[in-house]
C-alpha positions in Angstrom: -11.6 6.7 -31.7 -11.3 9.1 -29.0 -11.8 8.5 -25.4 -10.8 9.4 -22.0 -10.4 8.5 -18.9 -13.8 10.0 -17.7 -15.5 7.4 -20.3 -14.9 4.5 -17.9 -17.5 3.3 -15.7 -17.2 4.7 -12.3 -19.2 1.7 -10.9 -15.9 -0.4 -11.6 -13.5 2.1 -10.5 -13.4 0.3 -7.1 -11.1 -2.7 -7.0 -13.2 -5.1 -5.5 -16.0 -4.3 -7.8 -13.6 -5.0 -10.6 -12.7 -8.2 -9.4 -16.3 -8.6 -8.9 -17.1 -8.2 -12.2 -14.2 -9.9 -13.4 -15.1 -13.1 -11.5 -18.6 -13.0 -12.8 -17.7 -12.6 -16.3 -15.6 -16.0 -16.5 -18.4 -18.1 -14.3 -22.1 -18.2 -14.7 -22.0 -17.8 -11.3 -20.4 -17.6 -7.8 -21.2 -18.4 -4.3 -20.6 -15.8 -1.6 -17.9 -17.5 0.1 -15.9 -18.2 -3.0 -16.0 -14.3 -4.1 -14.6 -13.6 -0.8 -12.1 -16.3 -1.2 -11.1 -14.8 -4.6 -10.9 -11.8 -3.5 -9.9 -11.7 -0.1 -11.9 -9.5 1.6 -13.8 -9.5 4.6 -17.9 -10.3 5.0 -18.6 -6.6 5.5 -16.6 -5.4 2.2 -17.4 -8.0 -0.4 -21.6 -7.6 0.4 -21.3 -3.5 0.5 -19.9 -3.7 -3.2 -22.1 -6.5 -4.9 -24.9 -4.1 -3.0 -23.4 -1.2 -5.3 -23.7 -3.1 -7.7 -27.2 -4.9 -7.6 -28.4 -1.7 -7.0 -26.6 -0.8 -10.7 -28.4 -3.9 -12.1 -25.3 -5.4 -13.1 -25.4 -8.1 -10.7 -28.3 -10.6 -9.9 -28.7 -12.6 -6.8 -29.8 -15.8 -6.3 -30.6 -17.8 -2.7 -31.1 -20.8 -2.1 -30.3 -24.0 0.5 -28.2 -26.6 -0.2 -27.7 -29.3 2.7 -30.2 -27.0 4.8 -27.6 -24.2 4.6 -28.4 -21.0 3.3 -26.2 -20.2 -0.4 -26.2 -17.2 -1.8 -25.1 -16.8 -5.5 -24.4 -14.2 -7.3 -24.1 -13.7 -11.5 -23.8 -11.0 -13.8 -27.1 -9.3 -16.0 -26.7 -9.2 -19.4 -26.5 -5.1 -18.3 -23.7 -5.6 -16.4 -22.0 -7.7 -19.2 -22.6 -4.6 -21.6 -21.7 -2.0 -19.8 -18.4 -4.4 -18.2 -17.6 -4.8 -21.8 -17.7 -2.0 -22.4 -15.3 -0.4 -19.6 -13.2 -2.9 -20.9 -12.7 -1.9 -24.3 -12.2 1.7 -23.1 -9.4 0.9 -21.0 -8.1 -1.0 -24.2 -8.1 1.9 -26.1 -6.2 4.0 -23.7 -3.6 1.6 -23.2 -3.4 1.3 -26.7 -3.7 5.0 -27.3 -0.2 5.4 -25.4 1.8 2.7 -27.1 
C-alpha cells in the first residue's frame, strides 16, 4: 500500500481536534466541560474546533438540562468514525512504512 502524508485528513491535523476525536471514539459521549477538562483548553478553543468539526459532520451535538442546568454533549457520527479510522490507519502505515 502506498500512502502519504497528504492522505491524512486535514480536519484532524489540529491537536485539539485529534484529541477531540480521540475522546469521542472511546465514549459514546462527552459533556463540554469534561472535553475541556481532558484537554485542557480554554471555553473559546475547545467550541471553535468541535464547530470545525460539526460543520465536517463528524461530530453531533446534543443539549439538554440536567438539574435545570444547561449540558451540552457532544459524540461522534458514524462519518466521523469512518473517516477517524481511517486517518488512523494512514498514520499506521507510515509509521510502519519507516520501520
Amino acid at each position: 500500500m502506498n500512502v502519504s502524508f497528504d492522505d491524512l485528513h486535514k480536519a484532524f491535523e489540529n491537536r485539539v481536534r485529534l484529541g477531540i476525536m480521540s475522546a469521542l471514539a472511546v465514549n459514546d459521549s462527552l459533556d463540554f466541560t469534561s472535553l475541556k477538562e481532558f484537554l485542557d483548553v480554554t471555553d473559546g478553543n475547545l467550541a471553535t474546533h468541535i464547530k470545525k468539526l460539526e460543520q465536517e459532520g463528524f461530530v453531533e451535538v446534543e443539549k439538554s438540562f440536567i438539574d435545570n442546568k444547561p449540558n451540552t454533549s457532544y459524540s461522534m457520527t458514524p462519518k466521523g468514525k469512518k473517516a477517524f479510522e481511517e486517518h488512523l490507519k494512514v498514520l499506521e502505515t507510515i509509521i510502519k512504512s519507516q520501520q
